[in-house]
DRENSE-185817 format. One record per residue (C-alpha): residue number from 1; residue in one letter; chain; x, y, z. Coordinates in Angstrom, 1 decimal. Each point is the difference from the previous one (the first is absolute). Example, Ala and Ser with C-alpha at 12.3 -4.5 7.8 and 13.67 -1.06 7.14 Angstrom:
% DRENSE-185817
num:residu:chaine:px:py:pz
1:a:A:12.3:-4.5:7.8
2:s:A:1.4:3.4:-0.7
END
This chain:
% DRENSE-185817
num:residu:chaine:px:py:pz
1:x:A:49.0:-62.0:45.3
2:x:A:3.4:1.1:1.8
3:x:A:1.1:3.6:0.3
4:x:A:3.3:0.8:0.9
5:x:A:1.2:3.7:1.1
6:x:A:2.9:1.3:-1.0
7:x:A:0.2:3.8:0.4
8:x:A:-2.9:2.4:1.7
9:x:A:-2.0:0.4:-3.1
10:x:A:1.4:-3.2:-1.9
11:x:A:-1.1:-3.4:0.3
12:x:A:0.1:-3.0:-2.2
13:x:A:-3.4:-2.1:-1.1
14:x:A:0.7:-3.6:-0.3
15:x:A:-3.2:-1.8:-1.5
16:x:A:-0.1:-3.8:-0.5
17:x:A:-2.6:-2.4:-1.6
18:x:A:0.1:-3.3:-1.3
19:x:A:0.7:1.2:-3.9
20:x:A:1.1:3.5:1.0
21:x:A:3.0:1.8:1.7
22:x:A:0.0:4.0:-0.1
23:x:A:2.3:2.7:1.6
24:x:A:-1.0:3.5:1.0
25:x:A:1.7:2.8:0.9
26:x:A:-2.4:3.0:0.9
27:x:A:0.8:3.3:2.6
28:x:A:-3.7:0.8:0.4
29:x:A:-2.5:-2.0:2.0
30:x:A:-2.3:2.8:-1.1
31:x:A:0.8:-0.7:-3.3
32:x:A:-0.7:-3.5:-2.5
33:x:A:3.8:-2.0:-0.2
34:x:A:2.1:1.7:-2.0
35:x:A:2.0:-2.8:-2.2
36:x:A:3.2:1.4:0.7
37:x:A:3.3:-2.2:-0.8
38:x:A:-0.7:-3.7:-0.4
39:x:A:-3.1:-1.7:-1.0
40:x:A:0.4:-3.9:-0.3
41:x:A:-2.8:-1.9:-1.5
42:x:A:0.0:-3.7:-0.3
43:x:A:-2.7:-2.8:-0.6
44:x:A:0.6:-2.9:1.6
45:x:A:-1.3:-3.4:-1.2
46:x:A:-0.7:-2.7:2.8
47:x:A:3.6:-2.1:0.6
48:x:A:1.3:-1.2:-3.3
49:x:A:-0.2:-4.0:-0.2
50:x:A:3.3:-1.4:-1.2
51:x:A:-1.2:-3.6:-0.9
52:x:A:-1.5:0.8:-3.3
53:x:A:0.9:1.9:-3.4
54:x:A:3.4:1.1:-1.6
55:x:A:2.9:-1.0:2.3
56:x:A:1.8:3.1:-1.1
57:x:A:-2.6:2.6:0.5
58:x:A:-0.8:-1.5:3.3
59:x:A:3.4:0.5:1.0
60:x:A:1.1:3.3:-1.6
61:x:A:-2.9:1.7:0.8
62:x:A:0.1:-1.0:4.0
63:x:A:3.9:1.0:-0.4
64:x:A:-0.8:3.7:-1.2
65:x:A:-1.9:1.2:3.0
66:x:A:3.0:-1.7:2.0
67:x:A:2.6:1.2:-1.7
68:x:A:-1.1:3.7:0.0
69:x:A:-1.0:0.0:3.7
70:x:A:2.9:-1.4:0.6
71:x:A:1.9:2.6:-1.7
72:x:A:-1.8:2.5:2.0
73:x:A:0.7:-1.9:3.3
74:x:A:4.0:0.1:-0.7
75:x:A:-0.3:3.6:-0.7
76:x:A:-0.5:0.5:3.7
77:x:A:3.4:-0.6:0.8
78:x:A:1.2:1.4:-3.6
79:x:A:-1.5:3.4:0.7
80:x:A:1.9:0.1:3.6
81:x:A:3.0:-1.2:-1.8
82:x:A:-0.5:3.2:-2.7
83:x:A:-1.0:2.3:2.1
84:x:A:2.6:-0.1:3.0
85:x:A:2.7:-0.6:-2.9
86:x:A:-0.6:3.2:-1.6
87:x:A:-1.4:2.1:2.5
88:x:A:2.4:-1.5:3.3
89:x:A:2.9:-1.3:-1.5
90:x:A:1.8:-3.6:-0.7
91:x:A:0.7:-0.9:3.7
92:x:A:-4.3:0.1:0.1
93:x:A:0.1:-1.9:-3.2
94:x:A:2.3:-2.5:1.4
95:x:A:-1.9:-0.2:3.1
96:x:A:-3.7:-1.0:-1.2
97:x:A:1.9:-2.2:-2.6
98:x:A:1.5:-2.1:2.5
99:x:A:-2.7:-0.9:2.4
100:x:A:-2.0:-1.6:-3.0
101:x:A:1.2:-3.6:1.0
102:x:A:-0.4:0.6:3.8
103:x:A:-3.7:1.1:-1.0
104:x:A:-0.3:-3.2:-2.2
105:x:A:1.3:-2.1:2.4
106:x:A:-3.2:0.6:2.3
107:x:A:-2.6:0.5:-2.8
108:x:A:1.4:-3.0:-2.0
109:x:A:-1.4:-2.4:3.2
110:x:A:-3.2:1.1:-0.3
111:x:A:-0.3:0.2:-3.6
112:x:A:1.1:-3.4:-0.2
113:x:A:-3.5:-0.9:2.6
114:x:A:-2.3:2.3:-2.4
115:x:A:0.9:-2.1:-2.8
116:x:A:-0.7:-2.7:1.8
117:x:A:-3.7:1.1:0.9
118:x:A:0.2:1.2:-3.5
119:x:A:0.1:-3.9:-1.4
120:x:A:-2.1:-1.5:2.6
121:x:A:-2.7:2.9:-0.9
122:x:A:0.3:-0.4:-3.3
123:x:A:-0.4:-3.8:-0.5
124:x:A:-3.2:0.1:2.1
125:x:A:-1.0:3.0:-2.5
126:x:A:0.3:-1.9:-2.9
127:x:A:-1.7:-3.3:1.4
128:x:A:-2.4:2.3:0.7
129:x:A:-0.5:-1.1:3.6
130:x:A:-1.1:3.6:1.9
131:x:A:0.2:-1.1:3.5
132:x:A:3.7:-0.8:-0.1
133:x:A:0.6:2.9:-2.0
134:x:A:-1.8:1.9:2.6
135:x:A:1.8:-1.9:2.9
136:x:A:3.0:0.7:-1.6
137:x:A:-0.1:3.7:-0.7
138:x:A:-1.2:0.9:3.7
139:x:A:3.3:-2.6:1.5
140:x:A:1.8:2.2:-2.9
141:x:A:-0.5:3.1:1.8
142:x:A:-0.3:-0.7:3.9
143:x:A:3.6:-1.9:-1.1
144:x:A:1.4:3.9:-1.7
145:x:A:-1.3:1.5:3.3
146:x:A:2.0:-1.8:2.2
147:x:A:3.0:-0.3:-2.6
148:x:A:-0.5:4.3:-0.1
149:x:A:1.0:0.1:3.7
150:x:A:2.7:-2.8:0.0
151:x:A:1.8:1.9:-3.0
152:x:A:0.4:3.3:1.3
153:x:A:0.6:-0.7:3.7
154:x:A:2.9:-2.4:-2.0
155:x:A:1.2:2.2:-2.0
156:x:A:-0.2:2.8:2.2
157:x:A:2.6:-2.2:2.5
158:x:A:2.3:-1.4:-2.5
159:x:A:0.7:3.7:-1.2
160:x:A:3.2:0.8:1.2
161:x:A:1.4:-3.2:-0.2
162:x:A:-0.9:0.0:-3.8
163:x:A:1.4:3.0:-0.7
164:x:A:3.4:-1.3:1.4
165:x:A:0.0:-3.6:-1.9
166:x:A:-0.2:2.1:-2.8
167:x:A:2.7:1.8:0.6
168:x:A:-1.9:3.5:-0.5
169:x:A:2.9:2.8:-0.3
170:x:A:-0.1:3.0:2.3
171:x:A:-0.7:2.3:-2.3
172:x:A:-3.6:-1.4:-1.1
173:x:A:-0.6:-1.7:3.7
174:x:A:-1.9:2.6:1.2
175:x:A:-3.0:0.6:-3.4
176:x:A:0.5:-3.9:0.2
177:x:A:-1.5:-0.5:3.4
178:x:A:-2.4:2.9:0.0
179:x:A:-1.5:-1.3:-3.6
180:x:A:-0.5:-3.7:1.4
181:x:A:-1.0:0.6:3.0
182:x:A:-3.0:2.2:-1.1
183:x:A:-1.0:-2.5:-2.6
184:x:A:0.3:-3.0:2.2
185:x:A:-2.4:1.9:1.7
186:x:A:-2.3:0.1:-2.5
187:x:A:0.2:-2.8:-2.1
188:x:A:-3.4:-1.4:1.0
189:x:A:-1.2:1.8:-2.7
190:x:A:2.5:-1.7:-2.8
191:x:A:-1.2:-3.6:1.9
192:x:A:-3.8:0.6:0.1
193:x:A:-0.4:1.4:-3.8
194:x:A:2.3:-3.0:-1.3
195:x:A:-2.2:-2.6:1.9
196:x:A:-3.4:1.6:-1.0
197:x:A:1.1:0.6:-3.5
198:x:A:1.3:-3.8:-0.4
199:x:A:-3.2:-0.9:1.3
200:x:A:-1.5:1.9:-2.8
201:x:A:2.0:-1.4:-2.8
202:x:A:-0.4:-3.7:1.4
203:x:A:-3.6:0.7:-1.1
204:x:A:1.6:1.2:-3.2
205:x:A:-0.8:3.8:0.7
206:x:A:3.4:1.7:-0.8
207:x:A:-1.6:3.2:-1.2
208:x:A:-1.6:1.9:3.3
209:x:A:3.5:-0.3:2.5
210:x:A:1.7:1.5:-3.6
211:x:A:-2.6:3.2:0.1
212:x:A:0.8:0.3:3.9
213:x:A:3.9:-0.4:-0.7
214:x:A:0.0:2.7:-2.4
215:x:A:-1.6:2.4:2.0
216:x:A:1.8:-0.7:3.3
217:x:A:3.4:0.5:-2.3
218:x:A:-1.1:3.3:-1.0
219:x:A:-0.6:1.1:3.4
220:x:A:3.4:-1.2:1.1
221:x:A:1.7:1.9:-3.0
222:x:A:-2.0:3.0:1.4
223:x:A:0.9:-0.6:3.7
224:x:A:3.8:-1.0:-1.2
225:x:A:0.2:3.7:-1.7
226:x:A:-1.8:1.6:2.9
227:x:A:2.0:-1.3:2.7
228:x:A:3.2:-0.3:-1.4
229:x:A:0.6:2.9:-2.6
230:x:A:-2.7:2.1:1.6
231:x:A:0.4:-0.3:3.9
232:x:A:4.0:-1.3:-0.1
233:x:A:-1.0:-2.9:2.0
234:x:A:2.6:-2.4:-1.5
235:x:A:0.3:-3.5:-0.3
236:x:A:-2.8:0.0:3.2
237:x:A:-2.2:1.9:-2.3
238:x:A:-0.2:-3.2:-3.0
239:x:A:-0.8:-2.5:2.6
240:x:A:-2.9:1.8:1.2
241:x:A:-1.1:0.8:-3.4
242:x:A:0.7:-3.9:-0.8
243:x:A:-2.1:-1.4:3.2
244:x:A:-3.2:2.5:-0.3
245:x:A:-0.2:-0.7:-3.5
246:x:A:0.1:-4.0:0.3
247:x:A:-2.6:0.5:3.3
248:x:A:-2.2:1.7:-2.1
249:x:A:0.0:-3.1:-3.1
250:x:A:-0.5:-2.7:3.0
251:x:A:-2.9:1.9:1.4
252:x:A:-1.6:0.1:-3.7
253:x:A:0.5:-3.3:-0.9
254:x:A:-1.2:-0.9:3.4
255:x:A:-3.8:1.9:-0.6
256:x:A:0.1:-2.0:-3.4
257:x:A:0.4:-3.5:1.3
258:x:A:-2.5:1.5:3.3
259:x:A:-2.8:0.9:-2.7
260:x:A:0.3:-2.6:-2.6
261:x:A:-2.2:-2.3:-0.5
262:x:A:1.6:-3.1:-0.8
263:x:A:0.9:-2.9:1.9
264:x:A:3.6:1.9:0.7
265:x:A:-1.8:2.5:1.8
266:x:A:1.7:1.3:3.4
267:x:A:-2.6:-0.2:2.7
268:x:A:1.8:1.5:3.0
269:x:A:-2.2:-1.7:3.0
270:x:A:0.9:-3.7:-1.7
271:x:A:3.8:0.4:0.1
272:x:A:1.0:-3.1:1.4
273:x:A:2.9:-2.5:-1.0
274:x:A:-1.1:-3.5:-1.5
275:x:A:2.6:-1.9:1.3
276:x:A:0.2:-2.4:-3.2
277:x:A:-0.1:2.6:-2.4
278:x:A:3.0:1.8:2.3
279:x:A:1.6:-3.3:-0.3
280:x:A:0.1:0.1:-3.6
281:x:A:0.6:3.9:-0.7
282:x:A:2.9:-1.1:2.6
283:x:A:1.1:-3.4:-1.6
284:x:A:0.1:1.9:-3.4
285:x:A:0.8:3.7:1.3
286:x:A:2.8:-0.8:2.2
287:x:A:2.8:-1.6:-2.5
288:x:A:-0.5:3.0:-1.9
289:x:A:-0.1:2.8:2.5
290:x:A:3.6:-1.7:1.2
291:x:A:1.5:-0.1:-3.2
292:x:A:-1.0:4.3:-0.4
293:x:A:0.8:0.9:3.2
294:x:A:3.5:-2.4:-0.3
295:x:A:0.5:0.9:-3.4
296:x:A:-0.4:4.0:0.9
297:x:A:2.6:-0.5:3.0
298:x:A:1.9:-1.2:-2.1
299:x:A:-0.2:3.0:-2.0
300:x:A:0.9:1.8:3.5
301:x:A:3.5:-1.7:-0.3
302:x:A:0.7:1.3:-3.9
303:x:A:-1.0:3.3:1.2
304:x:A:2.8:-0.2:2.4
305:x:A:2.5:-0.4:-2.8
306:x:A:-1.5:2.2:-1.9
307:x:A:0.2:2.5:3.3
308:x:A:3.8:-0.5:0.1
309:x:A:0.6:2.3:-3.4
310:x:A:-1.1:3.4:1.5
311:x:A:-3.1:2.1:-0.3
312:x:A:0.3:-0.1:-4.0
313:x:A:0.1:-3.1:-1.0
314:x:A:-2.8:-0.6:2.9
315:x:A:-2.0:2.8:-1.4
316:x:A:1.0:-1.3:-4.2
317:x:A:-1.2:-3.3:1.2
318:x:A:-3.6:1.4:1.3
319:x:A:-0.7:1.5:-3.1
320:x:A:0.5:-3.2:-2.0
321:x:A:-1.9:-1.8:3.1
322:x:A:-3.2:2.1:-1.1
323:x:A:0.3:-0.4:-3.3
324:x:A:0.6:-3.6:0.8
325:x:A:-3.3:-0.1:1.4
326:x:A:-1.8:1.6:-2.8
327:x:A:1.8:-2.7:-2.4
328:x:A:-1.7:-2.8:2.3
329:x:A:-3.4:1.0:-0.6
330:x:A:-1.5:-1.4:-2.9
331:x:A:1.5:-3.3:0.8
332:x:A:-1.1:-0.2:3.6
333:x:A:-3.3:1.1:-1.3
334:x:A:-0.4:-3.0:-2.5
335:x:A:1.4:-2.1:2.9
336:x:A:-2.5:1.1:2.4
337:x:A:-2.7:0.1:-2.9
338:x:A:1.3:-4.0:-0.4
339:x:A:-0.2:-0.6:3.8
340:x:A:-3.6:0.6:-0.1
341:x:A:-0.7:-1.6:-3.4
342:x:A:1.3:-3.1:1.5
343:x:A:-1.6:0.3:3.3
344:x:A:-3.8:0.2:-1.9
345:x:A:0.9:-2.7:-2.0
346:x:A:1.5:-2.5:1.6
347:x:A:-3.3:0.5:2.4
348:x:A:-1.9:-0.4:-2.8
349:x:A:1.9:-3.1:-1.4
350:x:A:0.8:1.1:-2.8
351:x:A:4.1:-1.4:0.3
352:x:A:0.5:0.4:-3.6
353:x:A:-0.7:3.9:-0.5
354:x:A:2.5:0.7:3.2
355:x:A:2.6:-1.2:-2.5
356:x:A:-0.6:1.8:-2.7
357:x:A:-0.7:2.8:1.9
358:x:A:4.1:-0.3:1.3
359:x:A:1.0:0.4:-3.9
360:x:A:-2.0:2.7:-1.0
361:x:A:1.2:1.8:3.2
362:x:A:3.6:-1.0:-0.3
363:x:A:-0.2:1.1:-3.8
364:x:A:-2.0:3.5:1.0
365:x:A:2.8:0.4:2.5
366:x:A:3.0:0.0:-2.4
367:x:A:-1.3:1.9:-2.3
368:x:A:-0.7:3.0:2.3
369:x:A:3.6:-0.5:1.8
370:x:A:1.7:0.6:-3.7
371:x:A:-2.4:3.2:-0.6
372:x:A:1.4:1.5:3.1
373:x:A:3.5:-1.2:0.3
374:x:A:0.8:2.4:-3.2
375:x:A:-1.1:3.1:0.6
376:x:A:1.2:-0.2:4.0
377:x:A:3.5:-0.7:-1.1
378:x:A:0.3:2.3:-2.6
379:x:A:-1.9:2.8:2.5
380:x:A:2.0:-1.1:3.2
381:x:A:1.1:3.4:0.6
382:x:A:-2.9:2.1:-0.1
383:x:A:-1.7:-2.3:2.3
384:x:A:2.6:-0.1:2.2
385:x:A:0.2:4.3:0.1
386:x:A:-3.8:-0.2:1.2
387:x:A:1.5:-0.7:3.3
388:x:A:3.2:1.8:0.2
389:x:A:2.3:2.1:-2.3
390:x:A:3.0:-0.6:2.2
391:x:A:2.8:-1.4:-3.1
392:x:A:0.6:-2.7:2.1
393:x:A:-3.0:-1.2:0.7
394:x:A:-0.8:0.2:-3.9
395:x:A:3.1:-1.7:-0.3
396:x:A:-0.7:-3.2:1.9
397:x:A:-3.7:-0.2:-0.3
398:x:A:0.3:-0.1:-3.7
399:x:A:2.7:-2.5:0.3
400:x:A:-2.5:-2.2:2.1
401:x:A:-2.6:0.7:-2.2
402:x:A:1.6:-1.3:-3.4
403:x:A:1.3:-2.7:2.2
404:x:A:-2.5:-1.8:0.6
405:x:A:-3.1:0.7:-2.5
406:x:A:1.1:-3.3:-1.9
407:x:A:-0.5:-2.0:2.1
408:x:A:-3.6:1.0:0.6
409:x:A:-1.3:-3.0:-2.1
410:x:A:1.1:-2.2:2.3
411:x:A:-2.5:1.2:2.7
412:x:A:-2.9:-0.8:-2.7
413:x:A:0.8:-3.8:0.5
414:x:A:-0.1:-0.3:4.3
415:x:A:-2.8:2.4:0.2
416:x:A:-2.4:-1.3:-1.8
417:x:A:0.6:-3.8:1.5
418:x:A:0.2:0.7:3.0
419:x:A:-3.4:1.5:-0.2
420:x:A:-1.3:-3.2:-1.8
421:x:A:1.1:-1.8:2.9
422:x:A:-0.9:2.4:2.5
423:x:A:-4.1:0.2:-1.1
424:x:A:0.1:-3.5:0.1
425:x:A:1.1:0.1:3.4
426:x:A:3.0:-2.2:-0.4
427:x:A:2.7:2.2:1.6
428:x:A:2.5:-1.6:1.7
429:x:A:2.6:-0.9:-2.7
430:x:A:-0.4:3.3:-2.3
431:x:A:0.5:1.6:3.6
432:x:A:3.1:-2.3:1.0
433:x:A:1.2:0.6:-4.2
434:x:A:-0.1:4.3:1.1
435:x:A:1.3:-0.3:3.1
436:x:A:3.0:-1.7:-1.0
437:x:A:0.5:2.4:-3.3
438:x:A:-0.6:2.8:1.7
439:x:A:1.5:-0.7:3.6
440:x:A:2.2:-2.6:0.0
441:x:A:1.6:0.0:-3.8
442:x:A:0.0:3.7:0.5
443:x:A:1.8:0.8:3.5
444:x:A:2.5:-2.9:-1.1
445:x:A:1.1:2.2:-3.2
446:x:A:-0.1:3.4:1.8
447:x:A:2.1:-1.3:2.8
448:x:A:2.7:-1.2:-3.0
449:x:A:-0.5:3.0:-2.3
450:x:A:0.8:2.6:3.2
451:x:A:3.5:-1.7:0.4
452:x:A:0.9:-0.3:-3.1
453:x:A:-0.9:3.3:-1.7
454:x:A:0.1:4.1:1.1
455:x:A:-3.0:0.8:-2.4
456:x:A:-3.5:-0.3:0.3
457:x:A:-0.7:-1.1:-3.2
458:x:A:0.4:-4.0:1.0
459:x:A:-2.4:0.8:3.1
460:x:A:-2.5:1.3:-2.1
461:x:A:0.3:-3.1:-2.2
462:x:A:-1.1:-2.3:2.8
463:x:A:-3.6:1.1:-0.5
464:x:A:-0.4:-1.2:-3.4
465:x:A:2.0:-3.1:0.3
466:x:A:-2.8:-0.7:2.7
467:x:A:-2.6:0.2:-2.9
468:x:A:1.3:-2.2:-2.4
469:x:A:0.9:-2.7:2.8
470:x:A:-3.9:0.3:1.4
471:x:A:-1.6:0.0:-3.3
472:x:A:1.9:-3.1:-2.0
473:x:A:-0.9:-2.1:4.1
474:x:A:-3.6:1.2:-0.6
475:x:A:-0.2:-1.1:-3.7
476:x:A:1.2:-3.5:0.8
477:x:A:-2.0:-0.5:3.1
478:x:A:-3.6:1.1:-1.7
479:x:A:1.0:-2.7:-2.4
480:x:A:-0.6:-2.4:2.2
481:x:A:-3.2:1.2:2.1
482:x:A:-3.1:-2.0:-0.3
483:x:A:-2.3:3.6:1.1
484:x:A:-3.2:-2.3:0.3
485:x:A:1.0:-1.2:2.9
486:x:A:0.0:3.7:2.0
487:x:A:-3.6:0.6:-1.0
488:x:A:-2.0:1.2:3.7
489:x:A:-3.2:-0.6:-1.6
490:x:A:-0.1:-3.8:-0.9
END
């Protein structure tokens, strides 16, 4: 049972069971709990095991509590990005928009170690060997703990000299530096739900970190509105909204995997790191926590070209980066639904069903990309006036928009085999294959396209172009990958 005051006679009731997840709101303790607001009520079946039954249902149905949560956790920055658009004004919009790839640049290491643990946990899952699972999950977390510490006191530091590679204008340096500074500050919260909630899905339980997603995202919306519309605190006011609603999700998820009852339970006094399995969340982990963090940097550098059109373009091209991220969902969920379809799997030994399971997902992929790429680019400009009305904003963000929606199908293809690769724990080449799309392929055509053209149309292009490079390298180098012989569990 957690209780959480918010005003002097409000408070919220947070109740959480094994097959049950309520929320209260009530204003009298004298009183039973008035269900005021939001209710959310949700049976929970023990971790799904992906080894048997329809490939297809295995997959889609692990990809639907992603792909919603995940929707709900990009609204954390979306909301910010609405609500100091409309209620601040562009240079705010532009601000918040351009510190996404500085903020990815430091998240992107460590998410690239939590999928680690999340392969190394998950092959022990399905080979059903609870003491390594168990091992695993406790290194998992005393690893995140450490990791929480290292990000922020590094982020923290690099600040300023971020904010200059970048080549952050003086009109949005100031809500630039007070927006990151307050959520460097706080972005143990963003770390310690990711980790706890990947430790949950390597189990196969996507559905409980989706209920606490939801709910966190609501209180942000609430916070964002309160502290920005109501109190005028600015672009300061959706960090702080964005940082005390992801504390709140990590705390939940953390009382889950603290009371549950399987052998991924948390038990606090046992946290300890096994250095074996930290060798292998590392030896798996690291290639692909390089290639995020690397890869985001690199996104650092387009931003600076990007930065060198003026506050409208800067602010046209954070509206299409949000809606960008929306577009990404479904096939990063089916990705990260095949990462852990491979991982049980391949623990299991069953070699044969990891393939098929790459078709189905590529296939599942594609045709979600096509549903969306239509009614985005025929609806570019509504989207786009969510975040700002300014005519040239609308201008250039529906150019980016329609720009690039076409190219969405390309994504399908790197996505979903590099997560093949990745839950088998061979990540070295599909890491090298990124890196050198992404980074190297990438900076090489921006550095040309700058000097040879005024507009920022052929900067934009470099980020598609780095798709379609990435995904035909990953297609031919799965061909030739024997995934037997990356099984932990032989």
């Amino acid at each position: 049972m957690i209780v959480i005051h918010l005003w002097k006679k409000d408070k919220i009731f947070i109740h959480i069971s094994r097959d049950r997840f309520r929320v209260f709101v009530y204003h009298d303790e004298r009183k039973c709990f008035s269900k005021v607001g939001v209710i959310v009520k949700a049976r929970t079946q023990a971790a799904a095991q992906m080894t048997e039954g329809p490939i297809w249902k295995r997959i889609l149905f692990f990809a639907l509590p992603l792909m919603v949560g995940n929707l709900f956790q990009q609204l954390y920055n979306t909301v910010d990005s609405i609500v100091v658009g409309n209620f601040v004004g562009k240079e705010a919009l532009a601000a918040v928009g351009t510190v996404d790839p500085v903020i990815n640049t430091f998240i992107g290491f460590f998410l690239g170690m939590s999928a680690g643990a999340g392969v190394v946990i998950s092959q022990y899952y399905g080979a059903k060997d609870d003491k390594k699972v168990s091992r695993a999950v406790h290194t998992t977390i005393t690893m995140t703990l450490i990791l929480c510490v290292a990000c922020t006191a590094g982020s923290l530091l690099a600040l300023p000299a971020l904010l200059k590679l970048i080549g952050t204008p003086a009109d949005v340096y100031p809500e630039s530096r007070a927006y990151l500074t307050i959520y460097f500050a706080g972005m143990s919260g963003l770390l310690l739900y990711n980790m706890g909630s990947g430790i949950l899905r390597a189990a196969g339980d996507s559905r409980r970190p989706l209920y606490f997603l939801i709910f966190s995202t609501l209180l942000n919306i609430v916070f964002d509105l309160l502290f920005v519309a109501g109190l005028r605190m600015g672009v300061a006011g959706a960090a702080y909204a964005t940082i005390l609603a992801q504390g709140l999700s990590a705390l939940l998820v953390l009382y889950v995997l603290t009371r549950e009852t399987e052998s991924y339970r948390i038990r606090w006094r046992e946290l300890a790191i096994d250095p074996a399995l930290l060798g292998q969340i590392v030896k798996i982990g690291l290639p692909s926590a390089l290639q995020m963090m690397i890869t985001s940097f690199s996104n650092v550098f387009v931003q600076s070209y990007i930065n060198h059109f003026g506050s409208s373009v800067m602010a046209g091209w954070s509206s299409y980066g949000k809606v960008d991220k929306i577009c990404l969902l479904p096939m990063q969920s089916i990705a990260l639904s095949v990462t852990t379809f491979t991982g049980q799997n391949l623990g299991a030994g069953k070699v044969g069903r990891c393939r098929k399971g790459t078709k189905v997902a590529v296939s599942m992929s594609l045709v979600v990309a096509v549903a969306l790429i239509i009614p985005i680019w025929i609806f570019a400009t509504p989207l786009v006036a969510l975040f700002n009305r300014d005519p040239e904003v609308l201008k250039y963000g529906t150019l980016i928009i329609r720009l690039m929606m076409p190219f969405y199908v390309s994504i399908c293809f790197n996505q979903v085999y590099s997560s093949t690769m990745q839950g088998a724990g061979n990540t070295k080449v599909p890491v090298i294959i990124m890196m050198c799309s992404f980074i190297l392929f990438r900076q090489v055509y921006l550095f040309i396209a700058s000097r040879v053209s005024d507009s920022f149309i052929p900067i934009a292009l470099g980020y598609p172009l780095g798709w379609i490079v990435c995904s035909i390298s990953q297609v031919l180098y799965y061909r030739t990958v024997d995934l037997e012989k990356y099984r932990l569990t032989k």
